[in-house]
N, C-alpha and C positions, 0 to 999 in steps of 0.2 A: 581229205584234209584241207583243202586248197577252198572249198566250199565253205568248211566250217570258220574258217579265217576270213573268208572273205563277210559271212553273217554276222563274226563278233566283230568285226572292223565295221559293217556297216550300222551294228549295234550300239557301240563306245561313239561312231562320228554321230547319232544321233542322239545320244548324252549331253554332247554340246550347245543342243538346243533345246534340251529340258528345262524345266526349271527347278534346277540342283544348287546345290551349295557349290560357291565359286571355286572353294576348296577341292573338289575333285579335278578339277585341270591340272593336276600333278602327278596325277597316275601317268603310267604307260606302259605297253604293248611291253614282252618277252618274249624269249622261248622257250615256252614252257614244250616238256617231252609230253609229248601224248600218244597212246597206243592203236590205233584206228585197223578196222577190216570190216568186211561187211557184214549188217547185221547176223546173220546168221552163225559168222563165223565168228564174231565176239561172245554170241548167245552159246558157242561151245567154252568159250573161253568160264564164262562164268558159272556154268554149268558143272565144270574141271575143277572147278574152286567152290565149288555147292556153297556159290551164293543166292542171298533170297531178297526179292526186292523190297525193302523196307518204307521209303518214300516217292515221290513223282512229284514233280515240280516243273512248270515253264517258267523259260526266261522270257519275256516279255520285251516290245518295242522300245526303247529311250528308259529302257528300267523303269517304267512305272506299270500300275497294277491293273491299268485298265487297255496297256497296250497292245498290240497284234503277236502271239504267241511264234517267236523266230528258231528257238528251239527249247529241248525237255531234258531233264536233267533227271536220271535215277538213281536213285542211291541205294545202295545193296549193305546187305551185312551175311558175311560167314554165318555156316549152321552152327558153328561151336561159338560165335560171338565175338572172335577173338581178331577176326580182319574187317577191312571195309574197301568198298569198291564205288567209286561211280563213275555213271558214263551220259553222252551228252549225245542227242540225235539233233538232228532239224528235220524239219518237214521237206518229205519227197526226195529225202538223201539216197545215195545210196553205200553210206557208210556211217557207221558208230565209232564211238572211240572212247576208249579208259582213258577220264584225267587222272585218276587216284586209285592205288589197289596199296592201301596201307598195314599197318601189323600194328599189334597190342593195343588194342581197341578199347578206349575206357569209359564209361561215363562219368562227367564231373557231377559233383553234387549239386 
């Protein structure tokens, strides 16, 4: 956990010297719950919940698209369609962690 905070921290400080809309300087840091164990034991977790992984995504250096890939985001959907899960690695971690494991899953039009 300590790892992955310390990545999106080192993430968001280097937002600051992007070149972003001056308008984001009024985000900030929470504490968001997040669920963390090692991978192996989260990949029971979602396994438990027969989820299937739907998308993959990195988050990238200073949020831009050509930056150094700091960690991966996947995003899972239940076999009946009806939940969603995602979870966030970084490279060389040695833990995963559910930001989201939600219910009534919809598509908007």
């Amino acid at each position: 956990m300590k790892k992955i905070l310390l990545v999106l921290s080192l993430l968001f400080a280097s937002v600051a010297y992007a070149d972003h809309d001056e308008s984001l300087s009024k985000y900030y840091f929470t504490q968001v719950p997040v669920l963390c164990g090692t991978p192996d034991d989260i990949q029971v977790y979602v396994e438990h919940f027969k989820f299937k992984p739907y998308y993959i995504s990195l988050g990238r250096e200073g949020m831009v698209e050509n930056g150094q890939p700091v960690y991966m985001i996947t995003y899972y959907v239940s076999e009946n369609g009806t939940q969603a899960l995602t979870t966030i690695d970084v490279p060389s971690g040695t833990e995963k962690c559910i930001m989201t494991h939600t219910f009534d899953l919809t598509k908007p039009n």
